[in-house]
C-alpha positions as CSV (number, residue, x, y, z in Angstrom):
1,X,-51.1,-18.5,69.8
2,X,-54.8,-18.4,70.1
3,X,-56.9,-20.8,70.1
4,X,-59.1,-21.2,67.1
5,X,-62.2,-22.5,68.2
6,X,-62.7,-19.3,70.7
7,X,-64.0,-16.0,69.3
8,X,-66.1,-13.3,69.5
9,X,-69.9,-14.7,69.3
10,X,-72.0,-11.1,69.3
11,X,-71.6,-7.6,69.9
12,X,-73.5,-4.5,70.9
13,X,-73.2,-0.8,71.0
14,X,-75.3,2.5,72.3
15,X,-75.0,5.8,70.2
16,X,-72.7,8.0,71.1
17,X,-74.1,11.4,72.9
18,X,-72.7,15.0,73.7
19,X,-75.1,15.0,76.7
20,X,-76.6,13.3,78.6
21,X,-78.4,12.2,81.8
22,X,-78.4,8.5,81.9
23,X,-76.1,6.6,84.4
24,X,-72.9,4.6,82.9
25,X,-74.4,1.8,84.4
26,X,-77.3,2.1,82.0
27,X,-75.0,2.5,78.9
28,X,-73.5,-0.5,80.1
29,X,-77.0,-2.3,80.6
30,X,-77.8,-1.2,76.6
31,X,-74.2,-2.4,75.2
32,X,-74.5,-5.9,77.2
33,X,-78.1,-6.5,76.4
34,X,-77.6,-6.1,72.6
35,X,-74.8,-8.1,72.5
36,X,-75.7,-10.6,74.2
37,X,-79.1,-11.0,71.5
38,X,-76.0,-11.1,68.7
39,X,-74.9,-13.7,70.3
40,X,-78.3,-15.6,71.2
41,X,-77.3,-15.9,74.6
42,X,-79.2,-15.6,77.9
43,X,-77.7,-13.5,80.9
44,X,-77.2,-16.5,83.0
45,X,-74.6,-18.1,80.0
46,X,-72.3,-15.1,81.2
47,X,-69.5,-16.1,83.6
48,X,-66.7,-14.1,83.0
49,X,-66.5,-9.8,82.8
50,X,-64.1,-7.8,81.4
51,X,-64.6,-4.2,82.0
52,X,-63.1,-0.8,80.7
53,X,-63.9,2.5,82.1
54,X,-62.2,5.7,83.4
55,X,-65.2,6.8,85.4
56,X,-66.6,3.8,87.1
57,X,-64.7,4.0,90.1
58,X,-65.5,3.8,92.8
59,X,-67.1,0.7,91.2
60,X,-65.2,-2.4,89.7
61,X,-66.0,-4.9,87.7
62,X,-67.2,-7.0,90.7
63,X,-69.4,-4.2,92.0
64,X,-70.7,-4.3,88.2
65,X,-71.5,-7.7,88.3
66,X,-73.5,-7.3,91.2
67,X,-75.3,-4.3,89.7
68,X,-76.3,-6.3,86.5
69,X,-77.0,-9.7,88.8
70,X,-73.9,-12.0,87.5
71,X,-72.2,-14.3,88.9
72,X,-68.6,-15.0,87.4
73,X,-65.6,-16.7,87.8
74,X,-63.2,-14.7,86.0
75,X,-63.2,-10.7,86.5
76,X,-61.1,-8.3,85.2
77,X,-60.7,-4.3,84.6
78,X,-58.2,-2.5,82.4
79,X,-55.2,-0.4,83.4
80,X,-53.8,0.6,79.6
81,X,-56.3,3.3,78.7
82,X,-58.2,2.7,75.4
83,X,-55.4,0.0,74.3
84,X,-56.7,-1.4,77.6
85,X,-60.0,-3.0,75.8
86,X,-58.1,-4.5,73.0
87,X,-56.2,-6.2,76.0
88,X,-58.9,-7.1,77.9
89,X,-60.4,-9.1,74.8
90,X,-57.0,-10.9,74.5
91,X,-56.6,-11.9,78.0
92,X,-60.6,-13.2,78.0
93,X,-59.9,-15.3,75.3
94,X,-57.0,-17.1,77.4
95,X,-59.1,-17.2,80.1
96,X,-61.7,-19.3,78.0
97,X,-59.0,-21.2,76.6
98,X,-57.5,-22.4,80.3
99,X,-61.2,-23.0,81.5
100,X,-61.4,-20.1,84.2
101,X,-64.5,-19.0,81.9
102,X,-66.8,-20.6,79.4
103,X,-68.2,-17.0,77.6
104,X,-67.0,-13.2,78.7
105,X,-68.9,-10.4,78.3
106,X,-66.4,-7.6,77.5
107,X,-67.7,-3.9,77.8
108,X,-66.1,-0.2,77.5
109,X,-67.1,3.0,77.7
110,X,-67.7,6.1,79.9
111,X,-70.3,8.9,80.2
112,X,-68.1,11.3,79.2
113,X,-68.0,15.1,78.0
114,X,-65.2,17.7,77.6
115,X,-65.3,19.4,81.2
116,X,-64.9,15.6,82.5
117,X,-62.0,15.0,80.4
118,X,-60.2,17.7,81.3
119,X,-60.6,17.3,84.6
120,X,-59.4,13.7,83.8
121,X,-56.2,14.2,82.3
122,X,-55.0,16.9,84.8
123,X,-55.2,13.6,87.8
124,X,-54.7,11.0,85.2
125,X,-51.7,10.0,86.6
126,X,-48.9,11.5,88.6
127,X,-46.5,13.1,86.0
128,X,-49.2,14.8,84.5
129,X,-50.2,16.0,88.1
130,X,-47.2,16.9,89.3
131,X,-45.1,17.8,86.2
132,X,-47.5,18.8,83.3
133,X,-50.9,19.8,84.3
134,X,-48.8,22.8,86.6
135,X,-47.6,24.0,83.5
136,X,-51.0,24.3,82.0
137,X,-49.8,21.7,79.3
138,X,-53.3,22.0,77.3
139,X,-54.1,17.8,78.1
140,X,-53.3,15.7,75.2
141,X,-54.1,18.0,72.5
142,X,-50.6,19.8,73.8
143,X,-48.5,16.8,74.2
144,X,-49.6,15.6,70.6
145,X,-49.5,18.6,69.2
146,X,-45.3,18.2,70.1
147,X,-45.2,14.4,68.1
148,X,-46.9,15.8,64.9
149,X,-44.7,18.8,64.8
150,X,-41.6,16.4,65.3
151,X,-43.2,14.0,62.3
152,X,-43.5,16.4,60.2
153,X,-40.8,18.3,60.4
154,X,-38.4,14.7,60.4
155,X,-40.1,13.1,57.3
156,X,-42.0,15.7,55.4
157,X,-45.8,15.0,55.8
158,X,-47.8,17.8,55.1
159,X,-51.7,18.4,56.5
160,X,-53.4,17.5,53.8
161,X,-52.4,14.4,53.8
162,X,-53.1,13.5,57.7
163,X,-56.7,15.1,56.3
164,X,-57.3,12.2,54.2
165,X,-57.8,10.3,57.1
166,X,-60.4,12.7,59.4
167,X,-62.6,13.4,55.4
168,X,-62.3,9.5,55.1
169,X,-63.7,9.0,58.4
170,X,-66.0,11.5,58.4
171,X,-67.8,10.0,55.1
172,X,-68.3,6.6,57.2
173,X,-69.8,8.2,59.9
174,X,-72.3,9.8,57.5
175,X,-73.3,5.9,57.5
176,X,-73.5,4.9,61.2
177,X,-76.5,5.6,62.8
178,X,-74.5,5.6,66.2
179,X,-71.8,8.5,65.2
180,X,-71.7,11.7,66.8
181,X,-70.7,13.7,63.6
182,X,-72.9,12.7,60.5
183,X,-72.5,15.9,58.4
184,X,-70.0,16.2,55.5
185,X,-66.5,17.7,56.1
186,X,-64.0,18.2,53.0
187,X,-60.7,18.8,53.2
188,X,-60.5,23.0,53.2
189,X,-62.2,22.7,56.3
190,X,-60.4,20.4,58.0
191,X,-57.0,22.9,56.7
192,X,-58.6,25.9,57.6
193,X,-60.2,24.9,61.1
194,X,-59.2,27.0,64.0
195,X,-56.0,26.3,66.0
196,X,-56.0,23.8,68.8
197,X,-52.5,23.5,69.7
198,X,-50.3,24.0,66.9
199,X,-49.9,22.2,64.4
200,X,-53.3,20.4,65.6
201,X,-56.4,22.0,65.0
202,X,-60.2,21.3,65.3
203,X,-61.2,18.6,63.6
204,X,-57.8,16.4,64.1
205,X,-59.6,16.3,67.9
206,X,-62.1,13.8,69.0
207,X,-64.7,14.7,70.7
208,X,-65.7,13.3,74.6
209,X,-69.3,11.8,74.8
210,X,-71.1,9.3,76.2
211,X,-71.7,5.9,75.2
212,X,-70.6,2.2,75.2
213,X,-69.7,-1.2,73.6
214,X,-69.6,-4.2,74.2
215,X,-68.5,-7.7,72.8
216,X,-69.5,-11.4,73.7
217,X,-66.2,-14.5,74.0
218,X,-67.0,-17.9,74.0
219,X,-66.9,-21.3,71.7
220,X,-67.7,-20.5,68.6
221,X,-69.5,-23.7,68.1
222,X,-72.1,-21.8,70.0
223,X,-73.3,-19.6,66.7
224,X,-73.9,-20.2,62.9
225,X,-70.6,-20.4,61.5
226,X,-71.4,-17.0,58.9
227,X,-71.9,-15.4,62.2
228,X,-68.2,-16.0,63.6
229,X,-65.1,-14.0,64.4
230,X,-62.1,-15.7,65.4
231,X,-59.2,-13.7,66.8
232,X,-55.8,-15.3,64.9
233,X,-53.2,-13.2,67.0
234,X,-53.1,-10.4,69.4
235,X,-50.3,-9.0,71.4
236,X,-50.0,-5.6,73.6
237,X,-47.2,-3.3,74.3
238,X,-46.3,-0.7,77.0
239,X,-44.1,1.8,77.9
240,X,-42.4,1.4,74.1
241,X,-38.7,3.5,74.6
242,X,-38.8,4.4,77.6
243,X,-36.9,8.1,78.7
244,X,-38.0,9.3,75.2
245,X,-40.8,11.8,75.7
246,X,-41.6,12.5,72.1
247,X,-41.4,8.8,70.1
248,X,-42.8,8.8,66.9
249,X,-43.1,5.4,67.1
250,X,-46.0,3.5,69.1
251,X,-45.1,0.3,69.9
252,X,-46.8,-1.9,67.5
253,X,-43.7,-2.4,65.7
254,X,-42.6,-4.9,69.0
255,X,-44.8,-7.2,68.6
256,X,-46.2,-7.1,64.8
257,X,-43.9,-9.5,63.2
258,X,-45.0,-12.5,65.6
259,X,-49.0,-11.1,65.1
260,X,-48.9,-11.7,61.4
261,X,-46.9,-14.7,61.8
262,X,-49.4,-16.1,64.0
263,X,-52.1,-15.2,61.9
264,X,-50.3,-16.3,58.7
265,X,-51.6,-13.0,57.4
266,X,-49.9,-9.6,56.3
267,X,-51.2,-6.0,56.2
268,X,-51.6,-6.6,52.4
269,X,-54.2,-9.3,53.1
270,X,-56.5,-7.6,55.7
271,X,-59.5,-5.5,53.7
272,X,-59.4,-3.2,56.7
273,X,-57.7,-1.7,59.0
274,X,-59.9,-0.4,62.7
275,X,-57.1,2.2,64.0
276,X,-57.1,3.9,67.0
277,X,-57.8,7.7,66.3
278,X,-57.2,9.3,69.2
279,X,-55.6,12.2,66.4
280,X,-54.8,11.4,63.0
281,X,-50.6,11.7,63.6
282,X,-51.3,8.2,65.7
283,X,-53.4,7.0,62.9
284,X,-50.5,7.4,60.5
285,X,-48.3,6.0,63.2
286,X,-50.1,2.8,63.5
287,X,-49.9,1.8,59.7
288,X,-46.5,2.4,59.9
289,X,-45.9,0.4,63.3
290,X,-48.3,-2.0,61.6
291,X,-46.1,-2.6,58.3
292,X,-48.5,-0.9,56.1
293,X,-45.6,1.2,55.1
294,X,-42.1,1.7,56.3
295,X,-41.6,4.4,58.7
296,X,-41.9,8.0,57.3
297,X,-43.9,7.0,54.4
298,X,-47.2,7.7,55.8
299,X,-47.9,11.1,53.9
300,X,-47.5,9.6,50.5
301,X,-49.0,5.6,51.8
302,X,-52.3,8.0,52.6
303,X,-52.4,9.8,49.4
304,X,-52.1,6.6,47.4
305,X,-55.3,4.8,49.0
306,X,-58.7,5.7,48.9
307,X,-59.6,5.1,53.2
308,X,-63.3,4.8,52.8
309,X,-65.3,1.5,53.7
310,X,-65.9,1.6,49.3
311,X,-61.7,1.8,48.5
312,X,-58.6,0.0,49.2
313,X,-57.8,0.6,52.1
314,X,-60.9,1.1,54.1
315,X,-60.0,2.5,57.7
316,X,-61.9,3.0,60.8
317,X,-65.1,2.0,58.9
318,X,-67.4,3.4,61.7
319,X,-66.1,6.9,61.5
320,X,-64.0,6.3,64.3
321,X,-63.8,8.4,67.4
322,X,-62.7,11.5,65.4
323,X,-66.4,11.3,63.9
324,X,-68.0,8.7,65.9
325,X,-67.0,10.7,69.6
326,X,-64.6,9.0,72.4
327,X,-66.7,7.5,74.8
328,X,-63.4,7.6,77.1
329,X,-62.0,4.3,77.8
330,X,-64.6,2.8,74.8
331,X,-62.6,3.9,71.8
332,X,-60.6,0.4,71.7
333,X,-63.5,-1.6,72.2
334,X,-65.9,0.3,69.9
335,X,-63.5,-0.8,67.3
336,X,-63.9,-4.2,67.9
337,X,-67.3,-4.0,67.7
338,X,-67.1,-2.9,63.9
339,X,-64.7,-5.2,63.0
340,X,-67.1,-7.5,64.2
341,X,-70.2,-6.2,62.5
342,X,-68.4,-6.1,59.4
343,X,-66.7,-9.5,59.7
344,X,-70.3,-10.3,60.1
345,X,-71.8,-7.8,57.2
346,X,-74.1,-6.3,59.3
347,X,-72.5,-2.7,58.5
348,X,-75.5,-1.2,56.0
349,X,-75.0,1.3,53.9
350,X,-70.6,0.8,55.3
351,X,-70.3,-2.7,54.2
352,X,-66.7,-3.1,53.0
353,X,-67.6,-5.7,50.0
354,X,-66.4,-9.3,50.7
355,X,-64.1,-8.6,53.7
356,X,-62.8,-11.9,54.9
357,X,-60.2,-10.4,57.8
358,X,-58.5,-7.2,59.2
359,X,-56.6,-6.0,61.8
360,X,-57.3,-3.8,64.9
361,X,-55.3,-1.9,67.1
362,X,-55.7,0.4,70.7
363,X,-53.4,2.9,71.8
364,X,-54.0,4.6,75.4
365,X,-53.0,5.6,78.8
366,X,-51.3,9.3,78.1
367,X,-48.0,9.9,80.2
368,X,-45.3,12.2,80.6
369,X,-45.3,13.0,76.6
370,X,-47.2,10.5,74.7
371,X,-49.0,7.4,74.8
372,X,-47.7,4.6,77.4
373,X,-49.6,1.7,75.2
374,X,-50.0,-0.2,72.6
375,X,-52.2,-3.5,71.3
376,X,-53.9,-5.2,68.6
377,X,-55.9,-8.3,67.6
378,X,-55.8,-10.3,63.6
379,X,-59.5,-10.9,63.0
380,X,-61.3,-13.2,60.6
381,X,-64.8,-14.1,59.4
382,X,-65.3,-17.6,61.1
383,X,-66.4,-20.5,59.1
């Protein structure tokens, strides 16, 4: 369980670039400062770090502590890709909670582009190095290419639907100042895109960039109470079936009975839903895995609810990364950061009316044929 009187107190976040010529280390710098003035804290309040990055190394957390003159008592760095920040938030919370810290400041992100990414995913880990990248398997836009083709061929779904989700997104980002992607798309040109890897095609892709986020732990007695977030449940999963190289499945389903008993929530009560979008097939995925709808019923589930921050089911309220950009390892944290803002409604022209709770979830770390993990956090507007 977690405990109720720990939460997030402020959060912060850069825009997201193409290009650029800062350092990560400033992006960091940015993301911490302006969460850290959400939270009306000072620097020196900060005892505990929680960082996610894939290009920070050969820096760690503790060389980042000494870079942004901290002094903690609790450190820690991620190992599950972009469900890794998700984690990260979960763990700091525990760590407040058994007194190793009193307030974390958790951060994500990478300077990022689509050469680096590459590059990335061909030494990401050892299976990919020695048994995909060989092969010239095309990164992850190959191996996902593989599950949607298996999905929709097993249960039906058709494009259009899985373009609900990328339009959707795509008409947040139009609202958030920090989004790579702020134009209009409609749904003939996400169908008639170019190829990718078949059946994937442009805009089903996120795009690398540059850019961080950042969120601020401690007692929530510390803030005005309209300004709260409490985290009711959060679990993580990894390796989910192992020796299958083609689930269609995620892992969420593990662990998501106990999250919404924990919470004493269900999907039904959360008034949104901050998925990771790494491609829309894993969007569809998650609210499956999530309960949102019983497995194989995503196609119709998505054609039944209107997924802007203005419907019924408003998802990835920010744009997410397929609009917003992936900011590599960010992508789980930058979600955090707008269930925050609009637990907080601090979202502008985005605000999802009244929204009281909502639920979300990071997926990351790309093996041998999919995605190794799986996590996800029950948030609520603290009173």
């Amino acid at each position: 369980m977690m405990p109720r009187d720990i939460g997030i107190l402020g959060y912060g976040e850069t825009r997201h670039v193409k290009r650029t010529e800062r350092t990560q280390f400033s992006f960091f710098a940015e993301a911490g400062r302006k969460a850290l003035e959400s939270a009306g804290l000072d620097k020196s309040d900060i005892d505990g770090i929680a960082v996610s990055s894939f290009f920070l190394a050969p820096d760690n957390a503790v060389t980042l502590c000494e870079q942004f003159g901290l002094s903690v008592s609790w450190a820690w760095q991620f190992t599950a890709g972009s469900a890794g920040p998700v984690a990260g938030v979960i763990d700091a919370l525990h760590a407040i909670d058994t007194g190793r810290a009193n307030v974390v400041l958790c951060l994500a992100g990478d300077v990022y582009s689509v050469a680096r990414h590459y590059r990335l995913m061909e030494n990401f880990n050892h299976s990919l190095y020695n048994y995909a990248a060989p092969h010239g398997f095309g990164g992850p836009n190959g191996l996902f290419g593989i599950i949607q083709r298996k999905y929709m061929e097993t249960y039906g779904l058709e494009r259009a639907q899985l373009g609900r989700i990328a339009v959707a997104q795509r008409q947040c980002a139009m609202h958030n100042e920090n989004a790579v992607f702020r134009v209009p798309l409609t749904l003939e040109e996400y169908l008639d895109a170019r190829i990718i890897a078949d059946p994937i095609r442009l805009y089903d892709c996120v795009l690398p960039c540059a850019g961080a986020d950042a969120v601020v732990l401690g007692a929530l007695d510390r803030i005005d109470a309209p300004k709260r977030v409490r985290v009711l449940s959060g679990h993580e999963r990894h390796n989910h079936l192992p020796e299958e190289p083609c689930p269609l499945s995620g892992g969420w389903e593990t662990f998501r009975d106990r999250m919404w008993n924990e919470a004493s929530f269900g999907p039904r009560d959360m008034h949104f839903v901050q998925a990771y979008d790494d491609y829309p097939i894993m969007v569809a995925i998650q609210l499956e895995d999530l309960g949102f709808c019983e497995k194989g019923e995503a196609g119709p589930f998505l054609d039944a609810h209107d997924l802007t921050w203005r419907g019924d089911l408003p998802l990835d309220t920010n744009g997410g990364q397929l609009s917003a950009g992936q900011a590599g390892a960010g992508g789980g944290l930058m979600s955090v950061v707008e269930a925050t803002r609009q637990l907080r409604r601090e979202a502008g022209g985005r605000q999802v009316a009244g929204c009281e709770r909502g639920v979300v979830a990071g997926y990351g770390m790309v093996g041998y044929g999919h995605g190794l993990s799986a996590s996800a956090v029950v948030v609520e507007r603290g009173g």
